[in-house]
C-alpha positions as CSV (number, residue, x, y, z in Angstrom):
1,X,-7.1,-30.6,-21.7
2,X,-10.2,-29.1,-20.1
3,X,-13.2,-30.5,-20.4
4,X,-15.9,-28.5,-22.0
5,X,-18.1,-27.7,-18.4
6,X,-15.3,-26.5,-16.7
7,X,-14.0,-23.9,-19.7
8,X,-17.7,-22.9,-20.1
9,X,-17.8,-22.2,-16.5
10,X,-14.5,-20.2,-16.0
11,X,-15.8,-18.4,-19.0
12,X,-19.2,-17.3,-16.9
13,X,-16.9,-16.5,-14.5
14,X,-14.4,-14.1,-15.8
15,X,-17.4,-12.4,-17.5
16,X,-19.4,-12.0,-14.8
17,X,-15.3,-10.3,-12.9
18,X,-15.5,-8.1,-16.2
19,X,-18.7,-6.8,-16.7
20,X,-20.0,-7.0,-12.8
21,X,-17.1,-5.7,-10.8
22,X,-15.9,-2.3,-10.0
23,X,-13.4,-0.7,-8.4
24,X,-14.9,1.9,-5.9
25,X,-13.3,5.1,-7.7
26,X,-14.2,3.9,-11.0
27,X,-17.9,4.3,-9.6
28,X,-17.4,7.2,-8.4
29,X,-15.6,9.0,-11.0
30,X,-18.2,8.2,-13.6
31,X,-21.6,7.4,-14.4
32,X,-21.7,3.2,-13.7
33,X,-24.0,3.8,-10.9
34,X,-26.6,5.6,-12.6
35,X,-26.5,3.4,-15.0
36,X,-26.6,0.4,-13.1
37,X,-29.5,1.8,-11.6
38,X,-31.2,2.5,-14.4
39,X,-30.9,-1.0,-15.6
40,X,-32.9,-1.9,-12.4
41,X,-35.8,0.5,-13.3
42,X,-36.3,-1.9,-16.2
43,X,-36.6,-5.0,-14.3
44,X,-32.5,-6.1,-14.4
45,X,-31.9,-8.3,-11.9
46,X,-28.3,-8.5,-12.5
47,X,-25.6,-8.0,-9.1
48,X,-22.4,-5.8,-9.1
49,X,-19.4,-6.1,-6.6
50,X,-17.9,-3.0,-6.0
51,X,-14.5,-3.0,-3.5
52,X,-11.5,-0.5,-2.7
53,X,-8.1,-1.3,-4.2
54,X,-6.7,0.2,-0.4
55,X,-9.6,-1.8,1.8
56,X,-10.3,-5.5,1.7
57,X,-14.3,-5.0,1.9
58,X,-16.4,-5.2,-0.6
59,X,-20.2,-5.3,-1.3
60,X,-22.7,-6.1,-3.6
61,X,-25.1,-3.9,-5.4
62,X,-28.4,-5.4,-6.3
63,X,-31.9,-5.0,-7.4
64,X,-34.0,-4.2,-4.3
65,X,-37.2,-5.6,-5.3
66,X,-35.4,-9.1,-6.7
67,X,-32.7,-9.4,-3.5
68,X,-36.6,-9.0,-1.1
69,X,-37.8,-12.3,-3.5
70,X,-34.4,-13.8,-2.8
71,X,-34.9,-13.3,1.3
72,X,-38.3,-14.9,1.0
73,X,-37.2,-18.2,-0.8
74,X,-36.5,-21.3,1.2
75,X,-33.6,-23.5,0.6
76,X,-34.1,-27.0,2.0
């Protein structure tokens, strides 16, 4: 039996694979990215993976403003 941190983390995690992951031609074929990037106009600071089915690269989409506050925190 799982314990209850582990089923509540795999839980955030297929989420996150559902609602934050895109094909590339999904993308392109409809309106995602404009609305992604309108989420970001009103402060969202959520990120998006986008890959290929065919290519093995992938990147992430991300608020600009938040990934610049990322860069300037320090981990120690």
């Amino acid at each position: 039996m799982m314990d209850k941190e582990k089923s509540v983390g795999h839980s955030v995690d297929l989420d996150f694979i559902k609602n934050n992951v895109f094909v590339i031609t999904n993308i392109k074929r409809g309106n995602r990215l404009n609305e992604i990037l309108e989420t970001y106009e009103h402060g969202a600071n959520d990120f998006y993976v986008v890959q290929s089915a065919q290519q093995k690269g992938k990147a992430v989409i991300a608020n600009l403003d938040f990934f610049r506050e990322l860069r300037t925190i320090e981990c120690y």
